[in-house]
N, CA, C and O atoms as a DFTB+ gen file, in Angstrom:
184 C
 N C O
     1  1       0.849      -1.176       0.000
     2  2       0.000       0.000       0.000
     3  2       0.900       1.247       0.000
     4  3       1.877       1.338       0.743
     5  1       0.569       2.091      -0.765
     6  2       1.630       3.511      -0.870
     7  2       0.280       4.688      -0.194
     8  3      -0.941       4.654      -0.345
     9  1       0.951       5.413       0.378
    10  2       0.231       6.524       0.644
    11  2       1.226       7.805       0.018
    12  3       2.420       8.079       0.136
    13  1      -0.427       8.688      -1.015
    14  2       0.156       9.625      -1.947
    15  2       0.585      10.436      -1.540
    16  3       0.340      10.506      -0.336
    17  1       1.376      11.472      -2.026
    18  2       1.953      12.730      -0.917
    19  2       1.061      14.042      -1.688
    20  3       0.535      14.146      -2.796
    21  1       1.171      14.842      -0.657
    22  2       0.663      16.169      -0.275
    23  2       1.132      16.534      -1.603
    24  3       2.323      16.437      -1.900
    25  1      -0.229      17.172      -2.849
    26  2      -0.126      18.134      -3.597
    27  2      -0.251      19.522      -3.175
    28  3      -1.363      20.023      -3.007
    29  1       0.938      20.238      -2.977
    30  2       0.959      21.042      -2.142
    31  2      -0.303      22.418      -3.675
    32  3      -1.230      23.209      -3.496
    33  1       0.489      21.934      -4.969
    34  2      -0.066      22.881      -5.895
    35  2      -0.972      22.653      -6.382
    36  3      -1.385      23.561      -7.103
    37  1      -1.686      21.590      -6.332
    38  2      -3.721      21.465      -6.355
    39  2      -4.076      22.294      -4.814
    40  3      -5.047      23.039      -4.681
    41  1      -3.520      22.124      -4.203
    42  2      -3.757      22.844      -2.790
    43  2      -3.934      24.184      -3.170
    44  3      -4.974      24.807      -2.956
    45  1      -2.612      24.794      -3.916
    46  2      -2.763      26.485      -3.710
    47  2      -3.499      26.998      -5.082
    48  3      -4.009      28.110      -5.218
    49  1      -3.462      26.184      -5.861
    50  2      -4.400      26.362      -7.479
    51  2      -5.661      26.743      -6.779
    52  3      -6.142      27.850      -7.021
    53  1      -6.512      25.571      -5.550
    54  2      -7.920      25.501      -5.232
    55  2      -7.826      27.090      -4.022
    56  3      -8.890      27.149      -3.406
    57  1      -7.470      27.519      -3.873
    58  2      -7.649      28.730      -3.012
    59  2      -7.161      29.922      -3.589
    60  3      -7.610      31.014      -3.242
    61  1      -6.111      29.776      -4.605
    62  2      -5.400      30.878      -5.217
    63  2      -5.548      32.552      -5.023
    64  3      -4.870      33.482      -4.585
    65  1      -6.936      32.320      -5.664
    66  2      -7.770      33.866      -5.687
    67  2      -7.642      34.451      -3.832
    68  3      -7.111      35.488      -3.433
    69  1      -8.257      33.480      -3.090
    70  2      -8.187      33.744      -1.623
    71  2      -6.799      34.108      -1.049
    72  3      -6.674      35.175      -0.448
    73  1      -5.673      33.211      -1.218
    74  2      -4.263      33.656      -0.653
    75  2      -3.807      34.508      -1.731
    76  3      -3.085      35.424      -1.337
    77  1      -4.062      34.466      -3.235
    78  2      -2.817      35.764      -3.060
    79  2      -3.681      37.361      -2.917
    80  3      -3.194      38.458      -3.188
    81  1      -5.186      37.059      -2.374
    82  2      -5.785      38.272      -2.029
    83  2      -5.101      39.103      -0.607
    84  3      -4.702      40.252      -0.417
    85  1      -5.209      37.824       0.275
    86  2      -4.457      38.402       1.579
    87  2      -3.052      38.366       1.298
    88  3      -2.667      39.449       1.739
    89  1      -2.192      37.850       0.891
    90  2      -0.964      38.048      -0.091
    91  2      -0.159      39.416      -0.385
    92  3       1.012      39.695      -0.130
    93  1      -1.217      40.210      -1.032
    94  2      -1.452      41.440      -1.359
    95  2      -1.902      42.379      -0.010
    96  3      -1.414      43.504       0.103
    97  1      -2.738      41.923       0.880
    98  2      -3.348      42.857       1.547
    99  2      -2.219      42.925       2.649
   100  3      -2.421      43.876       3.403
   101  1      -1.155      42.237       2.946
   102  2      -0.330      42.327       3.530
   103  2       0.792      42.786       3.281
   104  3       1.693      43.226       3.995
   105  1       0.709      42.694       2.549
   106  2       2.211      43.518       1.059
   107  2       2.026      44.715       1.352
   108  3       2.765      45.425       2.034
   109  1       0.583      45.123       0.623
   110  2       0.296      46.772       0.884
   111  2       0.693      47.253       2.079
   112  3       1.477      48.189       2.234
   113  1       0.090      46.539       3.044
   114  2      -0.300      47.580       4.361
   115  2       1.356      47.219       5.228
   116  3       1.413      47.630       6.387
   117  1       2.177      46.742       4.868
   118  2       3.511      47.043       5.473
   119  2       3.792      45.821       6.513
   120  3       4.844      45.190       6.616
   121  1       2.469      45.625       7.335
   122  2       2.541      45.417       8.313
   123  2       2.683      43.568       8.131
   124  3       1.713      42.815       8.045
   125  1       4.450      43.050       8.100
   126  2       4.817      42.030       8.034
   127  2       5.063      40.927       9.415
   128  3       5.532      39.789       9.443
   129  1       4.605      41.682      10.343
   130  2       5.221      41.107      11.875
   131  2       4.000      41.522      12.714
   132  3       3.909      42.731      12.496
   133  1       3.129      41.212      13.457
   134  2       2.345      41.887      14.178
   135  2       1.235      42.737      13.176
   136  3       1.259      42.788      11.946
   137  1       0.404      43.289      13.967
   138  2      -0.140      43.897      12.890
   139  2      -2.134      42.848      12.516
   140  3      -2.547      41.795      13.002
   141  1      -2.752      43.739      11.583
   142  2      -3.924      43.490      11.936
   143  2      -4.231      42.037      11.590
   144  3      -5.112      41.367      12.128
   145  1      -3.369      41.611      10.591
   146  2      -3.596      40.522       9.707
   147  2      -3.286      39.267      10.832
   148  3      -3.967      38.245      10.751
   149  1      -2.457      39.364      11.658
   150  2      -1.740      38.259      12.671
   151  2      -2.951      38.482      13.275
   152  3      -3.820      37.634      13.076
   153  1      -3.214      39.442      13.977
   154  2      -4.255      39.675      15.446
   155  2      -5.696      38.888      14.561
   156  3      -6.535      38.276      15.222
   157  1      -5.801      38.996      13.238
   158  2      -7.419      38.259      13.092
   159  2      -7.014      36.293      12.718
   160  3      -7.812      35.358      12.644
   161  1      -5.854      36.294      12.596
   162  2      -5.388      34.869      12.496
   163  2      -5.101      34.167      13.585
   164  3      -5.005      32.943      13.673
   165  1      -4.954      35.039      14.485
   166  2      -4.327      34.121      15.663
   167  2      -6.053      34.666      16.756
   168  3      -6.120      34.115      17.855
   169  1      -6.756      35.245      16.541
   170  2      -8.100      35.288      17.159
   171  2      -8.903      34.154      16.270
   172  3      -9.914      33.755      16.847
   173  1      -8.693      33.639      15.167
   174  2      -9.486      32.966      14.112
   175  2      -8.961      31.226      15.038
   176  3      -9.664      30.282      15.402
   177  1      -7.539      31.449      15.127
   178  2      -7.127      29.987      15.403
   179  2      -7.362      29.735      17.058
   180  3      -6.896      28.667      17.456
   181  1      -8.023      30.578      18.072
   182  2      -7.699      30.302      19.592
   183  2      -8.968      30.493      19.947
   184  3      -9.301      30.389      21.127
């Protein structure tokens, strides 16, 4: 029995539009460390 490995690029093909939206929205706004984008990801994950 083989188990298939992780298509990581059917993965990012099926969301694309979604990550490189926030991609961008993080680019723009500077804010690479801290910042609004962390504070709604790490409230999203806890």
């Amino acid at each position: 029995m083989t188990i298939p490995f992780l298509d990581l690029g059917a993965a990012y093909r099926e969301l694309k539009a979604e990550i490189d939206v926030a991609i961008h929205r993080v680019l723009d706004s500077g804010w690479y460390i801290l910042g609004p984008e962390v504070e709604a990801f790490e409230a999203d994950r806890y």
